[in-house]
C-alpha positions in Angstrom: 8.9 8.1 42.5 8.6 11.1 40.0 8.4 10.6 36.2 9.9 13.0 33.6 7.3 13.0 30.7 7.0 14.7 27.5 4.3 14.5 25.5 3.2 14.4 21.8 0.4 14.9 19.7 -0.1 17.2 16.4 -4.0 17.6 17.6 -3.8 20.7 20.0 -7.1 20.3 21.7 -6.1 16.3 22.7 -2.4 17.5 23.7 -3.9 20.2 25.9 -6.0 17.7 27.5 -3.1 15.2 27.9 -0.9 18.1 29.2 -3.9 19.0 31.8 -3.7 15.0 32.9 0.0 15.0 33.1 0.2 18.4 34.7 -2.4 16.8 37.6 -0.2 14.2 38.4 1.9 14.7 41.7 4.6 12.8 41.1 5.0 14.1 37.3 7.0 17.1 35.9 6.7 17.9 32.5 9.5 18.6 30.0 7.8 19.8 27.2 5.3 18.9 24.1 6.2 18.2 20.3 2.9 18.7 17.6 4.9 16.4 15.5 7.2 13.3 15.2 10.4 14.7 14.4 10.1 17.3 16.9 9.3 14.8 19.4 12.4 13.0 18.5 14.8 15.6 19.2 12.5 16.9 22.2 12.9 13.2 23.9 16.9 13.0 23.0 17.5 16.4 24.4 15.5 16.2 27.7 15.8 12.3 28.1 12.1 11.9 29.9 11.6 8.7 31.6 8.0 8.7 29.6 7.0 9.6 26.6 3.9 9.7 25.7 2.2 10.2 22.0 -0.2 9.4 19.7 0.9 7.2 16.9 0.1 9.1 13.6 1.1 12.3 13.5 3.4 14.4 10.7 7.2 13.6 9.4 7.7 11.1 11.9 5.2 8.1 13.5 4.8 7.3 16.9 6.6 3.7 16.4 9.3 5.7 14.2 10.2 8.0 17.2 9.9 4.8 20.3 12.3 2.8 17.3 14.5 5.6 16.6 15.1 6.4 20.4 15.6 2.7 21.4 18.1 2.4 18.7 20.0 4.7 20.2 20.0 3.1 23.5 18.0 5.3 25.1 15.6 4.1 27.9 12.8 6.2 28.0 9.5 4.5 28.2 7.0 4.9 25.6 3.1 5.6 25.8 1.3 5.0 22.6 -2.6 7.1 22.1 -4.6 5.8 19.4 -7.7 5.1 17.7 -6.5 1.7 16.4 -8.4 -1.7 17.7 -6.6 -4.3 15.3 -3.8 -6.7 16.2 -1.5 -5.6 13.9 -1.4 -2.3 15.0 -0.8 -3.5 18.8 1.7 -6.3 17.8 3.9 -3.5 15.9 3.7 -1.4 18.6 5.2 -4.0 21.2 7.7 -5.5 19.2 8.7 -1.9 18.8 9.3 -1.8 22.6 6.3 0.4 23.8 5.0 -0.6 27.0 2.0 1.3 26.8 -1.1 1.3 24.5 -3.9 3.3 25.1 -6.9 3.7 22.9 -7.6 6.8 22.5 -11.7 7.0 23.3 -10.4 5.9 27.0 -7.2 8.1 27.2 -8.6 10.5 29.3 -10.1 8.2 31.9 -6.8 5.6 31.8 -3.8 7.7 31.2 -2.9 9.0 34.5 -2.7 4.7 35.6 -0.8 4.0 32.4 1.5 6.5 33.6 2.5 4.9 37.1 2.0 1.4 35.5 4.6 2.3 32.9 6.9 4.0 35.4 6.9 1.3 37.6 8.1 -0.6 34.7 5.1 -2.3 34.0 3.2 -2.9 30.5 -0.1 -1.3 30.3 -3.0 -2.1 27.7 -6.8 -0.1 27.5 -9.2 -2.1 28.3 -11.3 -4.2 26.2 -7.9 -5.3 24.6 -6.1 -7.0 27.5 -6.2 -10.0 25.4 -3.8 -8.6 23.2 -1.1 -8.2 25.8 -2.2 -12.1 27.4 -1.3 -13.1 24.1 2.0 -11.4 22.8 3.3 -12.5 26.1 2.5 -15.8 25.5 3.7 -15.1 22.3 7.2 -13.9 23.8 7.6 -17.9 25.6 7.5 -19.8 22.6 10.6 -22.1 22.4 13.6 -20.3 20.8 13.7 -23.0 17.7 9.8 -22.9 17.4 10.1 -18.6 17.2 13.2 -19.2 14.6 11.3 -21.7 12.3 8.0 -19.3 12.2 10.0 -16.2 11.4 11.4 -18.0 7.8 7.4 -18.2 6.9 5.7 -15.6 4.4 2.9 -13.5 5.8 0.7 -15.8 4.1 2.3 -18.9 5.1 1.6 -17.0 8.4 -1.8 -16.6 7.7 -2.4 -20.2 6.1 -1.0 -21.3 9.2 -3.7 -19.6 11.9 -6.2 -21.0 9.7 -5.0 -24.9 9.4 -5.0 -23.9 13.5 -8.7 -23.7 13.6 -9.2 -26.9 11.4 -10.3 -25.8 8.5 -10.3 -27.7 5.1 -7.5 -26.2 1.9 -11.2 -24.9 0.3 -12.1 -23.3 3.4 -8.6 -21.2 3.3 -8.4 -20.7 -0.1 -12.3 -19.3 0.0 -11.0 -16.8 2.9 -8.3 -15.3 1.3 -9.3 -16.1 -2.3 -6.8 -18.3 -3.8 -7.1 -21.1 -5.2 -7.1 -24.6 -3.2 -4.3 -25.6 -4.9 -2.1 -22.9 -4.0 -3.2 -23.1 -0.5 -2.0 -27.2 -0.8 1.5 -25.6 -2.1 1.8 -23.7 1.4 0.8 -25.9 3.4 4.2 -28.4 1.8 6.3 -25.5 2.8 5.1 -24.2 5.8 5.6 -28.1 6.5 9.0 -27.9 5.1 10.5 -24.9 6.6 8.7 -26.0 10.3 10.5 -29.2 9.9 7.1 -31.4 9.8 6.8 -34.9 8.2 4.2 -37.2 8.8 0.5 -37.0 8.4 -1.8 -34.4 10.1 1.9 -33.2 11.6 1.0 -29.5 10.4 -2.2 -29.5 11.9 -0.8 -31.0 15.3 1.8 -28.2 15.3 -0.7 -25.4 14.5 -3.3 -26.7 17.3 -0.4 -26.8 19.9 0.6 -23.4 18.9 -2.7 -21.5 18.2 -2.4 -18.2 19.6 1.0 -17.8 19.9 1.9 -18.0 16.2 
């Protein structure tokens, strides 16, 4: 199978190097390179690649901007994401943005060329060291339909309030760890109850503990 690829990157000495790793690939044929998001947009809708892949800051337009803007207009290529980002929230954007790979960038070199054939085989692909990540947002994915609808009416605190009542701790324990005040964290924990459609005592705790890690 051979894969159309462009690539993106506004560092020139990283997109030569990608270019050299995609260029070394048999079954790959390059389409061209974009040193910025925008560029890379119209680069991707004018050569419709099969992969794309790109680092997820660079100028006018992101990474996720680009993989969104492209899927939004029902095109199917595949998107790579290079970065130097670690944290969750970073990941979790990306693939609820639809990329279905994510490569941290210290590793790039050494992983790209099987993110490539693991993403063209239609596969999602995740460095290293962060597998977890994927383990979970796919677990994530499997949460009943009415369970996913409730969560997505909480605040990102309630959110947070919510992960934390999921590893037992006390109203002062919260409220020391994101610095409110126990009382407000008491006034969550009513509506997260409320909007989850809990009643009965310890019934948020229960429902956090069942969930944990998925939520």
């Amino acid at each position: 199978m051979r894969y159309k690829i462009v690539i993106a990157d506004d560092h020139p000495i990283f997109r030569t190097g990608i270019r050299e790793i995609v260029n070394g690939i048999p079954e790959a044929d390059l389409l061209g390179e974009a040193a910025d998001g925008l560029e890379a947009y119209k680069l991707i809708i004018s050569t419709v690649p099969d992969i794309a892949v790109m680092d997820l800051e660079m100028p006018l337009l992101s990474g996720l901007d680009v993989c969104k803007k492209v899927r939004s207009e029902k095109h199917f290529t595949k998107f790579i994401i290079l970065t130097m980002h670690k944290d969750r929230h970073f990941f979790e954007d990306a693939m609820t943005s639809g990329v279905m790979g994510y490569l941290l960038k210290d590793n790039a070199i050494d992983e790209l060329v099987k993110c490539i054939k693991t993403v063209g085989a239609g596969e999602e692909y995740v460095s290293p060291g962060i597998e977890n990540y994927l383990v979970e947002h796919r677990a994530k994915q499997q949460l009943p339909a009415a369970v996913k609808e409730l969560h997505a009416t909480l605040t990102p605190t309630e959110k947070v309030i919510l992960k934390l009542v999921a590893q037992s701790k006390t109203s002062q324990e919260i409220a020391d760890s994101i610095f409110i005040s126990p009382n407000t964290v008491d006034s969550h924990r009513a509506n997260i109850a409320r909007k989850l459609k809990l009643e009965g005592k310890n019934s948020l705790l229960k429902f956090a503990m069942q969930y944990q890690g998925l939520l």
